[in-house]
Structure formats: structure tokens, C-alpha cells
N, C-alpha and C positions, 0 to 999 in steps of 0.2 A: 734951373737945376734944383730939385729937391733934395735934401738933406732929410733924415732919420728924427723928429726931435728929441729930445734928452728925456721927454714926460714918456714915450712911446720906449727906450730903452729900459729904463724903472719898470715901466708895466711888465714887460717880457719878465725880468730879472724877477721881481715877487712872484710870478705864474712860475718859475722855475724851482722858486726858492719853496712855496706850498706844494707841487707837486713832489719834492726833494722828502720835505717833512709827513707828505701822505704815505711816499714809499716807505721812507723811514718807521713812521704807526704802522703800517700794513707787515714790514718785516718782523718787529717786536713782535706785534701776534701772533704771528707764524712762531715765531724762540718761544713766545711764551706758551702758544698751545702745546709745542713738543718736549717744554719742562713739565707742562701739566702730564701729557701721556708718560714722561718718563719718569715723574715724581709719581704718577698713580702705580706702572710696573714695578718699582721697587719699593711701594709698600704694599703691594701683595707680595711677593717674596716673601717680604717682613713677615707678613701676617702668615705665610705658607710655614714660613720657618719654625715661628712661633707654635703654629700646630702640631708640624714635627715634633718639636722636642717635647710637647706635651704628650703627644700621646705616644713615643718613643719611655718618655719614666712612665707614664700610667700602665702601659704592658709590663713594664719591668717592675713595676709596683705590685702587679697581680705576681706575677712571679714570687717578687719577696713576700706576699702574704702568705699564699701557700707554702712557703718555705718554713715561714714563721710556725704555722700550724703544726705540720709535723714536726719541729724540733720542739715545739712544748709540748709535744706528746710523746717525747721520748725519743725522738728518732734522731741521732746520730749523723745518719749517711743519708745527701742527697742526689739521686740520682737525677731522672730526667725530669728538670724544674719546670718547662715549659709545656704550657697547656695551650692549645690552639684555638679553642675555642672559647676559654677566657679572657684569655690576652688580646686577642685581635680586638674580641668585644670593647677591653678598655680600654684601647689605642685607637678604637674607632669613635667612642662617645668622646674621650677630651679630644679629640683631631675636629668634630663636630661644636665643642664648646669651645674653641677658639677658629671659627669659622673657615674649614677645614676638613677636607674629605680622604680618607685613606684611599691610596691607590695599590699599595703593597707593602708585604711585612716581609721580611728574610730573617731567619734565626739562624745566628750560627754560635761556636764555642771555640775554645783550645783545648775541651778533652774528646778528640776524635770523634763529636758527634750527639754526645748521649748527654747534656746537661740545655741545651739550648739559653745560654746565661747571656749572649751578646742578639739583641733585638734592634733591625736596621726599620724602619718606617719610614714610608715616603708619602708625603702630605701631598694632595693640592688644592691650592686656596677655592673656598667655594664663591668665590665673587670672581667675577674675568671682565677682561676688556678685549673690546671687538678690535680685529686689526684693522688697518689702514688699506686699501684698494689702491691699486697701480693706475688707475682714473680717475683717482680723486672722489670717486662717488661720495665715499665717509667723509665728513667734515673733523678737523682735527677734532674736536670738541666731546667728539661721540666717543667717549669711555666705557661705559657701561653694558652691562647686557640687559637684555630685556627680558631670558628664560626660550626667546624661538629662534637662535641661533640655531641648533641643531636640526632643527624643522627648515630654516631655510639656506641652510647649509654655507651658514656666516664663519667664516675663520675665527678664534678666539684668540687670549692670551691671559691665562691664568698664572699666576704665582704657583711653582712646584719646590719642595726642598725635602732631604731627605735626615734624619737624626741615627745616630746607634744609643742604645742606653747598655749598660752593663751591668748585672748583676753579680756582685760579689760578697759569697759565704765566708765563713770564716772556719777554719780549722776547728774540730770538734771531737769529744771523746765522752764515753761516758763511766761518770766516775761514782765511788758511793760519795752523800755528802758530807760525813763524816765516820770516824773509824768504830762510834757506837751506833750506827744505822746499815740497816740492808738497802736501803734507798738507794736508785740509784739513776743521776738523773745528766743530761747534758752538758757538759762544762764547754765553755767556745769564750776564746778570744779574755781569756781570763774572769770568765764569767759565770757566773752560775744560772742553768736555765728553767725558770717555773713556768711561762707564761709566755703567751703570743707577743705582749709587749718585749718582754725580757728578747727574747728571737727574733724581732723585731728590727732590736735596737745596733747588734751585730751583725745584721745582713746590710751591704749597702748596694746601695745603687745611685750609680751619676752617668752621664752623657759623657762621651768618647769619641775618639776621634774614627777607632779600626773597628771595623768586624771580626769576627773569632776566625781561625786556621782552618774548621771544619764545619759543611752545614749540619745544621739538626737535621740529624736520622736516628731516632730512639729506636729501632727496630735491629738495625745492622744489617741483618740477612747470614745464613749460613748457607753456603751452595752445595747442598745435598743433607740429606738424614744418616747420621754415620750411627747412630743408637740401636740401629739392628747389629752391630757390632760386639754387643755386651754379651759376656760368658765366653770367650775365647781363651786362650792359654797364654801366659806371658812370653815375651819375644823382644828382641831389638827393635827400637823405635829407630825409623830415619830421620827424627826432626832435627832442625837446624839448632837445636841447643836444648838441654836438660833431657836427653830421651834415656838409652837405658834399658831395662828390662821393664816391660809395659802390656797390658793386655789392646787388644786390637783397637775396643773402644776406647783408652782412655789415650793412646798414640793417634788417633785422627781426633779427638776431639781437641789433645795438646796440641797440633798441627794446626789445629784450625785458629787456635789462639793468637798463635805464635803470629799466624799469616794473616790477622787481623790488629794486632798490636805488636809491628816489627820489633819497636823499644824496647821491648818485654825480653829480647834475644841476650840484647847487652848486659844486662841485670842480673841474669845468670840464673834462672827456674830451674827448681830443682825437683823429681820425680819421685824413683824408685830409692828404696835406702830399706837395709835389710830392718832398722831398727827402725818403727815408724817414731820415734821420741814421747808417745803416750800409753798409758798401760792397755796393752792389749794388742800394741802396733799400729791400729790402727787400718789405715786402706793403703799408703806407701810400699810397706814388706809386700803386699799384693799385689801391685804393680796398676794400682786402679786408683793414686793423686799425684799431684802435682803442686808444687808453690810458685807461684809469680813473685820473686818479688822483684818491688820499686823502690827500695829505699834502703838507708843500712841503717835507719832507724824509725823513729815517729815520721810517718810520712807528710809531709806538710806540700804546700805548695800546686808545683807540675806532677809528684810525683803520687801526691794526691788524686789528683783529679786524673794520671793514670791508672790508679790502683777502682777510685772509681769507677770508669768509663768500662777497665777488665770486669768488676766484677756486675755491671748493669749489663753489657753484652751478654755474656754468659749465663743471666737472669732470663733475660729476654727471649734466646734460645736454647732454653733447660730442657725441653721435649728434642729437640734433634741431638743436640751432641750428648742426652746419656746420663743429665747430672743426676746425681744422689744428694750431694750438699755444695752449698759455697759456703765459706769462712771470709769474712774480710773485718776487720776495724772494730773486732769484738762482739762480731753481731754474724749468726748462720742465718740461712734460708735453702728452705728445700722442695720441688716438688709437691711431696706429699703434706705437707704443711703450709703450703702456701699462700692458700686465704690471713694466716697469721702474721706474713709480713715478713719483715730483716726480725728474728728474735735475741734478745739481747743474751748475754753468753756472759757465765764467771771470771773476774780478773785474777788473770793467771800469773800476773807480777811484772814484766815483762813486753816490749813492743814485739817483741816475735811470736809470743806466746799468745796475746791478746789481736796477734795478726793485724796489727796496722804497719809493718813493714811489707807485709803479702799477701796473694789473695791465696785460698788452699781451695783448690776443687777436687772434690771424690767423684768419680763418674760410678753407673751402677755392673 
């Protein structure tokens, strides 16, 4: 009878015991390849993210430049801050400086549309890693691209992330700098404004978590031309608040307000008044203005950036609905002077007077 011997059972047992320690090497490197793939996908992320937010402040940086600008130039009121073709520009170069390609921009605000102050950017990373094949073809090992993925129609996986930056103005008036000067220059946020830096130093801008309530649409839209309306006879307005005795044009173009800034309804706009409150009367007694207001005093804030949004709409379609002039925030603009701007206007003592509780439109 043969017996097993005891040198032949040892042998099996180490051949079990290296086999045992091969599979054990061979599984680590499998864990270790797929920490490598998963430590490389989340630093492209990283790196995706990073470009986000860089070129989410550089768009919003171009923003606060130009903002800067025209407030050291006197200008008070800003309306639609957002330039598209600047901004993309510098949200695409730093997206590109932190290895990073823009795939899309979204502006949006919370004044109905017309400041575009909240910029969403979505990065993705310019490096990628090739995916994995359900046959194993890919070796884990194979991270990288080579640039002919798309030529031979290789699955990717790039780093994508997306940033909002926001920009934020500060409440502004313009005031004399003293009571022996005619000068008369930007005061904002307790400051006095001479210079891009000075405008500069009061506009901020940081990263955030939301987008604005409304997208950027600087244009609005008016659905139809009501400005063949002008020269009619005064009449009852049927608007949903402030109508009145009104000539035809200046009842659809107050309609049209109204139905483009609902808020405007609660505030309580007020039209026709036999005494227009200025020597002369004015355009009221005529039944051809109207006051929005938004505030029952210095307009600050939301009710800001409603009075804003009113009087840039309104700007925007001054050929259909009719205008003659807008009033807001101490500063007229008219049609026939237009190439001149928002023109700054006498302090009359007063936030009603100086119009930063309302916008006043005369239609012609």
C-alpha cells in the first residue's frame, strides 16, 4: 500500500500558498488600477471645476469693468450690464488658462431680465480619459487620450462643472460734491466716485450658489406698435390700475407696462391729475404721463432694480410705444436726444421730485 509522503503534501501546500499570493498581486492591481482611473476622474473634475469658477469671475469681471467705466463717467443708472461678446470672450480665455474649454454661458438676473448680473458657465476639462470597453479591449492602465478619439469613435470621459458668478452694484445717486460747487458726480455705497478704480472698488462680484429669477432678454419685445395712437382725445383708460382720463397712446402704452411689470399694479401708478405739480403742468393735465412708482422713498434694493428694469424696457421700445421722455433717478432720456444718453437733471430737494421713487413717462 502506498501512503502520500509528508515532502509531497508541503509541495502541494506552497504551490497553493504562491498561487493564493499571485492572485492576491494580480487583485491589488486591478484595486490599484481602478484607484488610478478614479483618482485621475476626480481630478479632472477638480481641474473642470477650477475653470468654472475662473472663467464664471472673469465674465463677471468684464461686467464689473464696464460698469466701472460708466459710473466714472458720470453715470448713475445701470442698466443692461451684460455684453456677450466680451464676456463669453473672458470666460472663455481663463476656462482655457486653467485647462478648460467653455461649453456654455447662461445669464440671467432678478430684475425681469434686463441687467444680466448672475453668469452660469459650464467648463469642461480639456484633458479626458478614454473609457473602459465591455471586452476588456482597454487595459486599465489606458487613461489618457491621444487627440483621435473622435476620428475613431473612442468613448471619452472628461471632467464637466459648472460656476454662477454674480455681480453686485451698489445703490447710487448723483449728488453736487459740495454746496459751493456745480459739480456733480456719483456718490454709491458712501462713497464718492472720481475714477474707474473709485467704481471699481464698490461693484462686487463673488461666486454663488443660484441663478437670477429671469433669463437675459435686454430687448423685451412689445407685441405690436401702438405709437400710431398719438394725437387722439382723452378718454377712460381700462388699465388694471392708475388709468383715468388718458389719450389713446398713452392708455396702450400704460397697458403695456403694466402687462410687462405686473408689480408695478400694487405700487399704485399714477396718470392723469388735473395739476401736473410743475409750472406749466406739464404732460399729466393732458392725459399723455404716467408715474410708476416702486418705493415710498429712495428706491434701494428690489425695488431698485424694479424701477431699473421699468425704465430700460421702456428705453428699449421708445419707437413703438410713443415715448417723448423717461424721468427716473434724476436722469431724462428722450428719443430725440438719444445719441446723448440718460442726461443728468437739477436736484429738485426731494426723492419724488428727483424721481428715484418712480419712473415718469410722457408719451408724444
Amino acid at each position: 500500500m502506498n501512503f502520500p509522503s509528508r515532502g509531497n503534501a508541503a509541495d502541494d501546500e506552497g504551490q497553493a500558498t504562491l498561487f493564493l499570493v499571485i492572485g492576491l498581486m494580480f487583485s491589488l492591481l486591478a484595486v490599484m488600477s481602478l484607484f488610478v482611473r478614479l483618482g485621475n476622474a476626480n481630478d479632472l473634475r477638480s481641474q473642470a471645476q477650477t475653470a468654472a469658477d475662473a472663467a464664471a469671475l472673469a465674465a463677471a469681471g468684464n461686467t464689473q469693468d464696464r460698469m466701472a467705466y460708466a459710473l466714472a463717467g458720470g453715470d448713475a443708472i445701470h442698466f443692461s450690464s451684460w455684453n456677450e461678446s466680451s464676456g463669453e470672450a473672458a470666460a472663455d480665455r481663463y476656462a482655457r488658462k486653467n485647462r478648460g474649454v467653455v461649453t456654455d454661458v447662461r445669464v440671467s438676473d432678478n430684475m425681469y431680465g434686463f441687467s444680466g448680473n448672475h453668469i452660469r458657465v459650464v467648463v469642461r476639462g480639456a484633458q479626458c480619459q478614454r473609457e473602459l470597453k465591455d471586452d476588456r479591449s482597454r487595459n486599465w492602465g489606458d487613461t489618457t487620450c491621444d487627440g483621435t478619439e473622435k476620428e475613431k469613435k473612442i468613448e471619452t470621459f472628461s471632467g464637466e462643472a459648472a460656476a454662477v458668478a454674480r455681480v453686485d452694484a451698489p445703490n447710487c445717486s448723483l449728488r453736487k460734491v459740495s454746496p459751493f460747487s456745480e459739480e456733480v458726480r456719483p456718490f454709491c455705497a458712501g462713497k464718492w466716485i472720481y475714477n474707474v478704480a473709485d467704481a471699481r472698488s464698490v461693484i462686487r462680484v463673488k461666486l454663488v450658489d443660484k441663478e437670477g429669477k429671469y433669463l437675459f432678454d435686454p430687448t423685451g419685445g412689445v407685441t405690436g406698435d401702438v405709437s400710431n395712437l398719438a394725437g387722439g382725445s382723452m378718454g377712460p383708460c381700462d388699465a388694471p390700475a392708475g388709468g383715468g382720463n388718458l389719450t389713446p397712446l398713452m392708455c396702450a402704452t400704460h397697458k403695456a407696462i403694466l402687462k410687462k411689470f405686473p408689480p408695478l399694479i400694487a405700487k399704485g401708478p399714477g396718470c392723469y391729475r388735473s395739476n401736473g405739480g410743475i409750472a406749466g403742468g406739464g404732460e399729466h393735465p393732458k392725459g399723455r404721463a404716467c408715474d410708476y412708482m416702486v418705493s415710498s422713498g429712495m428706491a434701494t434694493g428690489a425695488d431698485k432694480a424694479l424701477g431699473d428694469a421699468t425704465a430700460a424696457w421702456i428705453q428699449q421700445n421708445a419707437d413703438k410705444l410713443g415715448i417723448m421722455y423717461i424721468i427716473w433717478a434724476q436722469k431724462i432720456w428722450s428719443p430725440q436726444r438719444a445719441s446723448e444718453g440718460w442726461r443728468s437733471m437739477e436736484d429738485r430737494g426731494s426723492p419724488t421730485q428727483n424721481h428715484y421713487d418712480h419712473v415718469h413717462v410722457s408719451v408724444n
